[in-house]
C-alpha positions as CSV (number, residue, x, y, z in Angstrom):
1,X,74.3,58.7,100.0
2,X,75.7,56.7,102.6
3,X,77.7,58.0,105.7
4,X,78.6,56.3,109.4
5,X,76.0,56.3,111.9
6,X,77.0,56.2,115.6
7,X,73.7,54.2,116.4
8,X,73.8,54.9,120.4
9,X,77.2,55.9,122.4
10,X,79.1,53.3,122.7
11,X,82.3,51.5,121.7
12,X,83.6,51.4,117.7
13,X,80.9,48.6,117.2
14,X,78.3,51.2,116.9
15,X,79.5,52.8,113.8
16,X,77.8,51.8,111.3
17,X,77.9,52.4,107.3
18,X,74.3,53.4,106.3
19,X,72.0,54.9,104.0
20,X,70.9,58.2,104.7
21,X,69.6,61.7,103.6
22,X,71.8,63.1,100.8
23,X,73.3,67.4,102.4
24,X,71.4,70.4,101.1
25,X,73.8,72.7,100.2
26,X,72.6,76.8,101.1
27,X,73.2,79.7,99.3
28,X,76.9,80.2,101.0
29,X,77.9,76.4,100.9
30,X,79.8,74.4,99.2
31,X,79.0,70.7,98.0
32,X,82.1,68.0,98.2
33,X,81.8,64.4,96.7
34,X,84.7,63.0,99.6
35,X,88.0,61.4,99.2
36,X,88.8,60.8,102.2
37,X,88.7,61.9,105.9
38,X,90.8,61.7,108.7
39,X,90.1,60.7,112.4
40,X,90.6,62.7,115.3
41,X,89.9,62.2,118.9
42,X,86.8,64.4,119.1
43,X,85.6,61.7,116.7
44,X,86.0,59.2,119.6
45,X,84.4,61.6,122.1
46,X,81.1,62.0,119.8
47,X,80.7,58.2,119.4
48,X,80.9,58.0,123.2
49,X,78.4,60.7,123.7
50,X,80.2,63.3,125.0
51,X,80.8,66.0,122.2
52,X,78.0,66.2,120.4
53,X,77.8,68.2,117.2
54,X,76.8,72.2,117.2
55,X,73.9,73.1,116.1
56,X,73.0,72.5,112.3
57,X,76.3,70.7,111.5
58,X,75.9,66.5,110.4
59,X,75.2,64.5,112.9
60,X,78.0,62.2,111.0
61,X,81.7,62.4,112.7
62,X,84.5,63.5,110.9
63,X,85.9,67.4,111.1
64,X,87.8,67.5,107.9
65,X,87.8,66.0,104.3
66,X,89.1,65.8,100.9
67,X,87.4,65.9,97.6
68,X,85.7,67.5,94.6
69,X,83.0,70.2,94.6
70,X,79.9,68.4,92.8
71,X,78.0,71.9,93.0
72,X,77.8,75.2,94.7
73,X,75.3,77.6,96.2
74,X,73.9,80.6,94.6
75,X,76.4,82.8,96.9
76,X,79.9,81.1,96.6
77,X,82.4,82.6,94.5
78,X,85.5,81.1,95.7
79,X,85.3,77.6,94.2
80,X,83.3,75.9,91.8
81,X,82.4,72.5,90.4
82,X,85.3,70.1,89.5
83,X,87.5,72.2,92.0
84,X,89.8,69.5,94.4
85,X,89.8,70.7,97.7
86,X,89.8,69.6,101.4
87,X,88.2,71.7,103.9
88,X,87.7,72.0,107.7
89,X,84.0,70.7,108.9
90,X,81.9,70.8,112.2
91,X,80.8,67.0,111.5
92,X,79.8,65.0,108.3
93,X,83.2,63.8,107.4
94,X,82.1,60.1,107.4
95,X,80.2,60.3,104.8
96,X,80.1,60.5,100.8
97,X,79.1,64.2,100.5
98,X,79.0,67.2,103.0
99,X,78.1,70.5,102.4
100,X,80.5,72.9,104.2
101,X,80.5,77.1,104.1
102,X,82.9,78.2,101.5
103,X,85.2,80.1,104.1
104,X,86.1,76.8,105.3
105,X,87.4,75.5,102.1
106,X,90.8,75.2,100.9
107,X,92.0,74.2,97.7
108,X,94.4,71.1,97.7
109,X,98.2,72.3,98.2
110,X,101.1,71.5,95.8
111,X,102.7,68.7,96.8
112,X,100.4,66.9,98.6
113,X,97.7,64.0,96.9
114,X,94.1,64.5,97.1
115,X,93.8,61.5,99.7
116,X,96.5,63.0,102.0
117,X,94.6,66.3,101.8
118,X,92.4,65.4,104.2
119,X,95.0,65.1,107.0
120,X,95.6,68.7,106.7
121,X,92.7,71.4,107.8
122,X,91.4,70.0,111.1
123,X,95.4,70.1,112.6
124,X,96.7,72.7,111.2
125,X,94.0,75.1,112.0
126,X,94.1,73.9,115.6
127,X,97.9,74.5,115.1
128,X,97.9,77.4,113.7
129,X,95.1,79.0,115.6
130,X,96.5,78.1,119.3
131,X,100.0,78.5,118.5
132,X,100.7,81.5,116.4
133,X,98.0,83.5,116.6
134,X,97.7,83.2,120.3
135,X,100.8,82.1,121.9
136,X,102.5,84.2,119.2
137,X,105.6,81.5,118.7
138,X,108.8,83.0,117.6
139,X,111.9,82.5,115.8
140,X,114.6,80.9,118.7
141,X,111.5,80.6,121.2
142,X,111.5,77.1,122.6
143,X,107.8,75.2,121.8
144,X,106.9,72.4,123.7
145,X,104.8,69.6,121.9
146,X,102.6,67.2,124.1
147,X,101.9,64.0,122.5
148,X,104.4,64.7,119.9
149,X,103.8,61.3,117.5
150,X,100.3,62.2,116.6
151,X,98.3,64.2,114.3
152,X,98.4,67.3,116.1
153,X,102.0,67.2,117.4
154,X,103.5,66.0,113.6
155,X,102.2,68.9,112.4
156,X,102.9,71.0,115.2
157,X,106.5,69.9,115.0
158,X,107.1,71.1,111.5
159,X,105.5,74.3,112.2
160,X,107.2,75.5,114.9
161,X,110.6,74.4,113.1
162,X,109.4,76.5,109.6
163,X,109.2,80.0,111.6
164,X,112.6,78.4,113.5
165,X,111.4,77.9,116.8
166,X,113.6,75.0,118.9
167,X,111.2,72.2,119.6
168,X,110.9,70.1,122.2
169,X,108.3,66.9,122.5
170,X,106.8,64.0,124.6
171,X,106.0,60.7,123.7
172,X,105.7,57.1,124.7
173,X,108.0,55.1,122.9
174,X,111.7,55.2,121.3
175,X,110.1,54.3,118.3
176,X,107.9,57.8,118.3
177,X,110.7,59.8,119.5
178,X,112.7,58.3,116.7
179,X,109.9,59.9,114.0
180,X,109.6,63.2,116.1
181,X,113.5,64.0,115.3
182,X,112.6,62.8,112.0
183,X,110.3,65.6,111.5
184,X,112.5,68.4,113.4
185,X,112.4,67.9,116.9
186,X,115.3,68.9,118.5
187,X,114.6,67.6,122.5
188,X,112.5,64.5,122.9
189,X,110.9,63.6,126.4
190,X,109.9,59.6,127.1
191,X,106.9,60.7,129.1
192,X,107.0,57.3,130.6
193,X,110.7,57.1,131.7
194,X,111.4,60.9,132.0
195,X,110.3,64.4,133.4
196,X,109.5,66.8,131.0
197,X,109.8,69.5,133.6
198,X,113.6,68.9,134.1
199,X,114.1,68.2,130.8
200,X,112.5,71.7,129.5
201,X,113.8,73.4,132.8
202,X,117.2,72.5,131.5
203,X,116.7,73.7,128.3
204,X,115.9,77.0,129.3
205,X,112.2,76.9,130.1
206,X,109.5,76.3,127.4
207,X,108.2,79.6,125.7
208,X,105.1,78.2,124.3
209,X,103.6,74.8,125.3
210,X,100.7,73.5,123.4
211,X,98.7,70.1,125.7
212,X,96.2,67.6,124.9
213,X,96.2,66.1,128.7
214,X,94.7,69.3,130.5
215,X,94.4,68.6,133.9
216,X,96.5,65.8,134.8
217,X,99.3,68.4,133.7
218,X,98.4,71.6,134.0
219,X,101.0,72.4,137.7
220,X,104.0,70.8,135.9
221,X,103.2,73.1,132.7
222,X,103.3,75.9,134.2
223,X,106.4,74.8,135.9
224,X,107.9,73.7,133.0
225,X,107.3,77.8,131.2
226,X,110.0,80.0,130.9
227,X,109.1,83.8,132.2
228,X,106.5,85.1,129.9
229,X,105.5,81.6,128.6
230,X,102.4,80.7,127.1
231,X,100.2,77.4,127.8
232,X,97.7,76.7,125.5
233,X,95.3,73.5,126.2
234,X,93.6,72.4,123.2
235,X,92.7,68.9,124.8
236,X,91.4,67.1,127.8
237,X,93.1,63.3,127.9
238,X,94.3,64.0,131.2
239,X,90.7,65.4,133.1
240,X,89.2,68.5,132.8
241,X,89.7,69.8,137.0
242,X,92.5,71.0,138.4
243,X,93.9,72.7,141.2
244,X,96.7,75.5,140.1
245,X,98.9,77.9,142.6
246,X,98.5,81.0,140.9
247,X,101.6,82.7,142.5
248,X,103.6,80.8,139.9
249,X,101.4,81.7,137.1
250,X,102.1,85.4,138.3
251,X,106.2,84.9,139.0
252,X,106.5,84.2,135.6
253,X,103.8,86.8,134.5
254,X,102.5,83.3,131.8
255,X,99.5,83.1,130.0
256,X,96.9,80.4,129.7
257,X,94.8,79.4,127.0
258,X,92.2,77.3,126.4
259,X,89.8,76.5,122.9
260,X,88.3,74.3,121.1
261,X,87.8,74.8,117.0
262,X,84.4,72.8,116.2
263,X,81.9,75.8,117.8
264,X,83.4,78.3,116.8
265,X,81.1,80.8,114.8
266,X,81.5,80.3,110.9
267,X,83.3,83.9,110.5
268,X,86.1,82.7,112.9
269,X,87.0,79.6,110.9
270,X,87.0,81.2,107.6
271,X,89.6,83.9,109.3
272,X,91.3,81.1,110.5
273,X,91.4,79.0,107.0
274,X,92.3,82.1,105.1
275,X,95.6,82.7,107.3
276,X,96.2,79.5,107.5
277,X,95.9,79.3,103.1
278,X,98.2,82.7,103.5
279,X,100.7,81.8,106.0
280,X,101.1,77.5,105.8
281,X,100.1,76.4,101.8
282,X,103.3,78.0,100.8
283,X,105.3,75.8,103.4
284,X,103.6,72.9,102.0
285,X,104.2,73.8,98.7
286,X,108.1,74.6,99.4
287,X,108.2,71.1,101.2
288,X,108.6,71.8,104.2
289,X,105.5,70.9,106.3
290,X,103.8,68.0,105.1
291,X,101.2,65.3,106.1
292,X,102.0,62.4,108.4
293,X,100.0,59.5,107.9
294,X,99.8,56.2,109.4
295,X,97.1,54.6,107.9
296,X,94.5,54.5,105.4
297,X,91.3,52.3,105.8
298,X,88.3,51.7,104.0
299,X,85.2,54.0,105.6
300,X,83.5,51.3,106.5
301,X,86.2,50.4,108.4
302,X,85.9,53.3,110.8
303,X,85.4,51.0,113.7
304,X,89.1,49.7,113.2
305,X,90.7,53.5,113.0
306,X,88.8,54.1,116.0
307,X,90.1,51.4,117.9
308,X,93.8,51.8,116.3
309,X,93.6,55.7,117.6
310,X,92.1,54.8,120.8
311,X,95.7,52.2,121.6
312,X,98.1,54.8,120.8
313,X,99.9,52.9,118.5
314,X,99.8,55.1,115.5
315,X,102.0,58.1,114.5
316,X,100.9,60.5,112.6
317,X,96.8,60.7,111.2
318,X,94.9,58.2,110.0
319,X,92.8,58.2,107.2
320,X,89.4,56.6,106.5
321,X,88.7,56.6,102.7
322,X,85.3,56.9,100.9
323,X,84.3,53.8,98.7
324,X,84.9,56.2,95.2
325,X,88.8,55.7,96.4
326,X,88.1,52.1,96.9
327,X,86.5,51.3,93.3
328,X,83.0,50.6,94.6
């Protein structure tokens, strides 16, 4: 098959399209001939050096696809071949095939195509993982979304409105603001022109924030939480070291969180995927939560989606697909 190779760290120019060992499927796995993938910024991080792949996963990027299970091993029961499905990896997304456990695979929801699938398991698990089932969002709570125009914060957005939580968001342009009331957003912050600690402050206090920027905002988060707020940091844009006075933290008795999805152990993500199956395909299916996407490029292209991710310019995911979407 054929997948991209980051040939050293380095800029998008060192993704390359080439030939390379077909996956070997084990007994619990599950075989996918790929759609399509999406990009995420862990993908930019890997071809840079810096997050390297766990143990035994591809060495390819990409941490979720769409396709069609070619074959199975001797221990999966929960799909079989000729199944469409997309499906939440630890790497191997740029490729033609991966071989992923079957607890990380999800059928393709109503509603949505099987290209567009693959926009859905890597944010919504990171979603639902940080938000709900740690920060515990409610109904009337008020959820803060950082980076509100991309993957994570389109999605993240539409969740929080389904279970009727009051969203607020930050982005860096009228134009994104624009598609984050679009998509539910009922307070939108110019991060560039305006302080999201006033804004939220004056809106109550947030509840629940979810950040990509880690240190660069972690004081004004925990200023911007009402009492009993929860920060969860599921990105590092912003630095990874930062100083924090913790008698705020304890004033307004908040809680701080902070994961990443890709190395967690395999039972984990299958919990994860099966709530998420339980508790989000049904919003999809009703038409309420649905994929953003931005673009859609030719996998060999991945140097382009890199660089197009990398400006900031996009809203929603973008989506690299494999040449059997292309006709060759």
């Amino acid at each position: 098959m054929h997948a991209i190779v980051i040939t050293e760290p380095g800029g998008p120019e060192v993704l390359s399209w080439q030939e390379v060992p077909d996956p070997e499927p084990g007994p619990d796995d599950v075989l996918i001939e790929i759609a399509a993938t999406a990009v995420n910024r862990a993908d930019l991080s890997q071809r840079q050096g810096f997050y390297p792949p766990p143990p035994g996963a591809p060495p390819y990027p990409g941490l979720e696809c769409s396709g069609t299970v070619v074959a199975t091993g001797t221990n999966v029961t929960q799909h079989r071949p000729g199944d469409v499905v997309c499906a939440l990896l630890s790497g191997g997304g740029y490729a033609e095939r991966v071989a992923v456990p079957q607890g990380q695979v999800l059928p393709v929801p109503e509603n949505v195509s099987l290209t567009h699938a693959a926009a859905l398991p890597e944010v919504i698990c990171t979603v639902y993982s940080n938000v709900f089932q740690i920060a515990h969002l409610g109904k009337g709570e008020l959820f803060l979304v950082h980076g509100g125009s991309s993957g994570i914060g389109t999605m993240a957005i539409q969740l929080g409105k389904a279970v009727g939580a009051r969203v607020a968001c930050t982005a860096g342009s009228a134009e994104k603001l624009a598609r984050c009331r679009e998509l539910g957003a009922d307070i939108t912050i110019d991060y560039k022109t305006e302080d999201f600690v006033t804004a939220v402050r004056e809106a109550g206090g947030a509840d629940v924030i979810l950040d990509i920027m880690g240190a660069s905002y972690l004081g004004r988060n925990v200023e911007a939480l009402a009492v009993n707020g929860r920060l969860s940091i599921i990105g590092l844009q912003g630095g990874a070291r930062a100083e924090l006075d913790l008698r705020t933290m304890h004033s307004k008795r908040a809680l701080l969180s902070a994961t990443t999805l890709r190395a967690r152990p395999a039972a984990e993500k299958a919990a994860i995927v099966q709530a998420v199956h339980d508790n989000v395909w049904p919003l999809i299916a009703a038409g309420q939560v649905k994929p953003v996407i931005d673009a859609e490029l030719p996998m060999r292209e991945a140097a382009q989606a890199h660089r197009r991710l990398a400006a900031s310019d996009h809203v929603g995911k973008i989506l690299l697909l494999a040449p059997n979407r292309l006709g060759g």
